[in-house]
C-alpha positions in Angstrom: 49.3 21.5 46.3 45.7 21.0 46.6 44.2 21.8 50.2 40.6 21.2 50.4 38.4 21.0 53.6 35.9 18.0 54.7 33.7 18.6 57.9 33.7 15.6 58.6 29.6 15.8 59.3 28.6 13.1 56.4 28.4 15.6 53.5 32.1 15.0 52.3 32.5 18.2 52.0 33.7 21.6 53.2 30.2 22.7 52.8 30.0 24.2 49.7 32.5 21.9 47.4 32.3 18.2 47.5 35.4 16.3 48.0 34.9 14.4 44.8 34.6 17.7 43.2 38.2 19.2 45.3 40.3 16.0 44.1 39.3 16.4 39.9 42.2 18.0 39.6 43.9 15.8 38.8 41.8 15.0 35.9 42.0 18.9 35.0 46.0 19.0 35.4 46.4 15.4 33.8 49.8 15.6 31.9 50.7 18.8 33.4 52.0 17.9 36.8 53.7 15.2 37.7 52.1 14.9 41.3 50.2 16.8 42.9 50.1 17.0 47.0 46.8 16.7 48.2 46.2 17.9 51.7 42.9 17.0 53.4 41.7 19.4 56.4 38.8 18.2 58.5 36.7 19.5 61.3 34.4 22.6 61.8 37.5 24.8 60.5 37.6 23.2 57.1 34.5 25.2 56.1 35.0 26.1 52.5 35.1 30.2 53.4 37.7 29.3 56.9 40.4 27.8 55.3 42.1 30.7 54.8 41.6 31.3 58.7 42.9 27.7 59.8 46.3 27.6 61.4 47.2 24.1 59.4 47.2 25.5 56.6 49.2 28.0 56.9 51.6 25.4 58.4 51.1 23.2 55.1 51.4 26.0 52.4 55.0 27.2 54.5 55.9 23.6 54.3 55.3 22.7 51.2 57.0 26.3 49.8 59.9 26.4 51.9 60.4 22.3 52.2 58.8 21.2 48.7 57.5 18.7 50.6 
């Protein structure tokens, strides 16, 4: 799972990582993973250093470890 954070201001970013930058990963995990679930969160709580702090992700992480969805 790959959460990453856009704030949706024109930047596409989260302010510190551009979303280009959040979705190489699957260059980096090419042949390691099968998929990989990307999960976009955007507003003023998708700030690279709130994410921890925003309620939908919690939601996603529980739903993606308890549901592998």
């Amino acid at each position: 799972m790959n959460i990453y954070g856009d704030l949706d201001d024109g930047t596409n970013s989260d302010g510190m990582v551009t979303e280009q930058s959040e979705l190489s990963i699957h260059y980096l995990l090419r042949g390691l993973h099968d998929s990989i679930k990307n999960v976009k969160i955007t507003g003023q709580n998708a700030a690279h250093s709130s994410l921890h702090h925003n309620k939908l992700v919690n939601q996603q992480i529980i739903k993606f470890l308890w549901n592998n969805n």
